[in-house]
N, C-alpha and C positions, 0 to 999 in steps of 0.2 A: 598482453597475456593476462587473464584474469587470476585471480589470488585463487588456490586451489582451499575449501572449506577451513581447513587446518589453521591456514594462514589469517584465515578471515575472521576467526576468533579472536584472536591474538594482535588485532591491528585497530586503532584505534582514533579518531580523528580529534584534533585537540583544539581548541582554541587558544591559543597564546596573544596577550596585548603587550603589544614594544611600546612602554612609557616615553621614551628619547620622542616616538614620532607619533606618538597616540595614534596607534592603526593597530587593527585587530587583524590578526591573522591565521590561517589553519594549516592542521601538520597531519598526514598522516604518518602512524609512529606505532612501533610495534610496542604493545602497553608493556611488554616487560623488562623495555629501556631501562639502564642504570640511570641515576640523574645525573650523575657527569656525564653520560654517555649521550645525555639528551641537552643537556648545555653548550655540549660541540655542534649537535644536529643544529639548535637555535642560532648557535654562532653564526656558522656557516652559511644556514637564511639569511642573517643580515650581512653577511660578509666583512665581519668585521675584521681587522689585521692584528693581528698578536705581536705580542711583545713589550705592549706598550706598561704604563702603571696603573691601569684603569683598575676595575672592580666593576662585576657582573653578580647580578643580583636577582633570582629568580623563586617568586612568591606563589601560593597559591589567592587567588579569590583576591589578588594585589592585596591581601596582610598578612599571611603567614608565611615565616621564609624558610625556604626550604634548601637553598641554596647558597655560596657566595664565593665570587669565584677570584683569587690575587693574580692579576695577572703577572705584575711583575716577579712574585712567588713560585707563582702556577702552581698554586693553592688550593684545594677546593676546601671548604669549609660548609658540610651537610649541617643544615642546623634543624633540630628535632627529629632529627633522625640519621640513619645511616646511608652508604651509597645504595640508597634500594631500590626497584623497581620501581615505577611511576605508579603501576598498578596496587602495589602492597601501600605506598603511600596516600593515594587518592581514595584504597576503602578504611583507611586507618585516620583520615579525616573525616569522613561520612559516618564514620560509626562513632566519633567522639560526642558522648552525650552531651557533652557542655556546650557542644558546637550549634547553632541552631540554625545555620546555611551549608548545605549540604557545594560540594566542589563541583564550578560552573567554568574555569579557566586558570592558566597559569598567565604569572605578567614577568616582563622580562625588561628589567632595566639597565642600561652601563652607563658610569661614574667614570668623568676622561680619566680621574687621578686618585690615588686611594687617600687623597687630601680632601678632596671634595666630599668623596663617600665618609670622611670622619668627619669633618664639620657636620654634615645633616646630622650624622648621629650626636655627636657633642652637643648639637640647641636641640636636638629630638629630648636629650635626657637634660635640659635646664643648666648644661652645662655643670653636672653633678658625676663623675667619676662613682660616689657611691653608689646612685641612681642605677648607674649603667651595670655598675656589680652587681646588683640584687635580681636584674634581667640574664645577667649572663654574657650582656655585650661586651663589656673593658676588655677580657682578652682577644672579642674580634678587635675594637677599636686600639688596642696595641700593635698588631699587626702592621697597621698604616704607620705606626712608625712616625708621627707628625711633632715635630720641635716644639720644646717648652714655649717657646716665645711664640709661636703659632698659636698656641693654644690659649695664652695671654690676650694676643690679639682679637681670639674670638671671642674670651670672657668678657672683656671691656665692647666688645660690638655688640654684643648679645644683650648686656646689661644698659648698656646706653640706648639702643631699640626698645627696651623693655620701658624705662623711662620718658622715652617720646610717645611712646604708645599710650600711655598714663596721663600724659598734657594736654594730648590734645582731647578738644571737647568732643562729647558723643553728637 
């Protein structure tokens, strides 16, 4: 049955890249999807199972996030913005003059455990707590909820990498 004009404004073909399996994929999607609303739609393509402890993370242009999802919470966390339409966010990119690449796709990545998803950020920010303050992240990275002694662990792994990295010759 073909989309009657109305509908046809209103629908939108997206490209989405799933980072887990580097494949690029298309959605039609009515652009004034909420982004939770379009987190499920994504879910759903990839069939993934709920419940588990992951974390879903959904970017535009793979660096601006706009999304993050706790599963074990069932959390959503909009980040720079509100639950809003795909649409209101994509011209609210495009018009950001500081921006100098206009929005070309969204990427969509899941973290099995929201241990995983805090370590990347923990050596993303040099394993600096204040770091991650001055971004805004530490209250994502609290969420995960990851044990002192975890976190010990990663200082001394981080810092002992950082050191073999140093030795060896160029």
């Amino acid at each position: 049955m073909p989309l009657n004009l109305f509908e046809q404004r209103h629908k939108m073909v997206i490209q989405i890249k799933n980072i887990n399996e580097n494949k690029v994929f298309e959605l039609l999607i009515d652009s004034d999807i909420l982004i939770n609303n379009l987190h499920k739609v994504i879910r759903r393509h990839f069939a993934f199972s709920s419940g588990t402890n992951g974390v879903d993370v959904i970017r535009i242009n793979d660096s601006l996030h706009i999304l993050l999802y706790f599963e074990s919470l069932d959390k959503y966390v909009e980040m720079n913005h509100e639950n809003k339409s795909l649409r209101s966010i994509i011209e609210e990119y495009n018009c950001n003059q500081y921006r100098k690449e206009m929005f070309c796709f969204l990427s969509f990545e899941h973290f099995e455990s929201t241990e995983d998803f805090a370590e990347q950020l923990y050596f993303g920010y040099d394993c600096s707590f204040v770091e991650m303050g001055k971004d805004g992240w530490y209250e994502i990275y609290k969420l995960c909820n990851v044990p002192v002694e975890k976190e010990k662990e990663w200082k001394i792994e981080y810092f002992r990498t950082k050191v073999d990295n140093k030795q060896q010759p160029d």
